[in-house]
C-alpha positions in Angstrom: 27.5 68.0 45.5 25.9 65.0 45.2 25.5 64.4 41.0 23.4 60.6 40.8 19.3 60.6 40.9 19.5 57.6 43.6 21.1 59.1 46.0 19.2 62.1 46.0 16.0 60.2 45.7 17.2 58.1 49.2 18.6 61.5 50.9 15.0 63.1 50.0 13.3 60.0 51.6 15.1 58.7 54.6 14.8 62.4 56.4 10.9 62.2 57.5 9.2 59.4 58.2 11.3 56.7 58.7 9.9 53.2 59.0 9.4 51.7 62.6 9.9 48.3 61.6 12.3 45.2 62.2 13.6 45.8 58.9 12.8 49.5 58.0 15.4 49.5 55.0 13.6 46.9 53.4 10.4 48.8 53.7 12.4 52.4 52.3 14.0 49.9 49.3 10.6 48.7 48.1 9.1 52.4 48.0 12.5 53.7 46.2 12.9 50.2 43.8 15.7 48.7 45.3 16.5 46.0 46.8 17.4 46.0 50.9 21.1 46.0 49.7 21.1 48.2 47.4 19.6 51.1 49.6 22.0 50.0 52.5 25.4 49.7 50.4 24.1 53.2 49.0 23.8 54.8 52.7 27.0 53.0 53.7 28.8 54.7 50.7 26.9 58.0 51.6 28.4 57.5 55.1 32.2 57.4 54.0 31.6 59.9 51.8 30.7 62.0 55.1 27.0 63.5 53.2 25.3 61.3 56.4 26.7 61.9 59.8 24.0 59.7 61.5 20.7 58.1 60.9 18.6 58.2 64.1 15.4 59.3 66.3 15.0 63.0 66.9 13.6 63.3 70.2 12.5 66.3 72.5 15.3 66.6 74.7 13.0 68.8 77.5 10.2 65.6 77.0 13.2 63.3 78.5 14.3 65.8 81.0 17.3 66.6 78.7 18.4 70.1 78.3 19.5 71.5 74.9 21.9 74.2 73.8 23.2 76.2 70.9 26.7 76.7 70.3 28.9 79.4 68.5 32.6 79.0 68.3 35.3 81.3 67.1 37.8 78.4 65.0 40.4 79.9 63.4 40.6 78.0 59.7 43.8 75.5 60.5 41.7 74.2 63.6 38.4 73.6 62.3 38.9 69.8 61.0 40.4 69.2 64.7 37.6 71.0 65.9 34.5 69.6 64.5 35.4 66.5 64.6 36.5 66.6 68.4 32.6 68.4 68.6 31.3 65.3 66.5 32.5 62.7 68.8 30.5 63.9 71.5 27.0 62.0 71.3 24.9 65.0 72.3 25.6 66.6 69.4 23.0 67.1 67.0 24.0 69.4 64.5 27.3 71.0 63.6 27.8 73.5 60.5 30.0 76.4 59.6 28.8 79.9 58.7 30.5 82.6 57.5 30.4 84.7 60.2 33.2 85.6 63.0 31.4 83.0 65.0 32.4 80.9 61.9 31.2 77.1 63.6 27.5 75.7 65.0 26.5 73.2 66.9 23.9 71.7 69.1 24.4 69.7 72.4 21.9 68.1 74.3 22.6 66.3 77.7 20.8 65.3 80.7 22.4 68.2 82.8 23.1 71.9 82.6 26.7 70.7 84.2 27.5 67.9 81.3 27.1 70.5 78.6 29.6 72.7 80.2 31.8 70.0 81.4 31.6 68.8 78.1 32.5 72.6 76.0 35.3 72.8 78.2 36.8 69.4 77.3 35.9 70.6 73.7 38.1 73.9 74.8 40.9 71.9 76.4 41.2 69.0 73.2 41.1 72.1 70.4 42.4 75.3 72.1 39.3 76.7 71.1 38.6 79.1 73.8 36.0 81.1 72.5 32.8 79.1 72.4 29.5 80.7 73.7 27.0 78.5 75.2 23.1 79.7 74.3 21.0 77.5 76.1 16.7 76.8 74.8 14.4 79.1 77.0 11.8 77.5 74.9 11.9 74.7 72.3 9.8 74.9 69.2 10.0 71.7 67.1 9.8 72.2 63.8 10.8 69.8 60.6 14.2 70.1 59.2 14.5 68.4 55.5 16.1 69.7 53.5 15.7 68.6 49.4 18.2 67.5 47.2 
C-alpha cells in the first residue's frame, strides 16, 4: 500500500503522457514541485520497493510486426516467486499479475515471432517446472489506456 501523497501524486502522473524530451524528469519534477532529483531518487526508491517494474514506451506490437499473446499459468503457491520472476526476466513481457483463480498467474509476451513466444514458454516451463501454461494469442488488438489511480 503505498501511504505518502508524493508518491502517489508521481505514480498518478508518470503512467500517461510522459514527456518526449532530453530530460523528461525534469519536465514531470517541475509539474509535480520537485526538483529533477527528488522525483528520480523517489522512482528509484519506488523501484526497490518493486511498486515500478519498468518505465518505458508502449508500442503496438502488430504495428512493428510483433505478435502478442496472453498467458495463464497453473503455479502452485511455493513456485510462484521462482516463477514470476523467471517470467519477468524475459523482455517481452509486459504485464504479469496473479488472480485468484486455478489459472492463478497472468502475463503478456510479445515477440517478433509466433516461434519465440513458444520457445520462450517452454524455457519458462523447463526453468520453473511449471507445465501448465496456456498460450492465448491476439486475433485482434484493441488499444486501450491502462492507468490505474492511486
Amino acid at each position: 500500500m503505498i501511504e505518502d501523497q508524493t508518491s502517489k501524486n508521481i505514480l498518478n502522473r508518470i503512467q500517461a503522457d510522459f514527456p518526449i524530451h532530453p530530460r523528461p524528469y525534469k519536465i514531470l519534477a517541475e509539474e509535480l514541485g520537485l526538483s529533477e532529483d527528488q522525483l528520480i531518487n523517489e522512482i528509484e526508491l519506488m523501484k526497490q520497493e518493486l511498486i515500478i517494474r519498468r518505465i518505458g514506451g508502449n508500442f503496438s506490437p502488430d504495428r512493428l510486426g510483433f505478435y502478442s499473446t496472453l498467458c495463464a499459468a497453473r503455479v502452485a503457491p511455493d513456485k510462484i516467486e521462482l516463477f514470476t520472476t523467471t517470467v519477468n526476466s524475459f523482455s517481452g513481457v509486459t504485464h504479469n499479475y496473479q488472480r485468484d483463480h486455478q489459472y492463478n498467474i497472468w502475463f503478456t509476451f510479445i515477440a517478433p515471432s509466433v516461434e519465440k513466444i513458444k520457445e520462450s514458454l517452454e524455457t519458462i516451463s523447463q526453468k520453473t517446472g511449471v507445465t501448465e501454461i496456456l498460450n492465448l494469442p491476439a486475433t485482434h488488438v484493441f488499444k486501450i489506456a491502462a492507468n490505474f489511480k492511486v
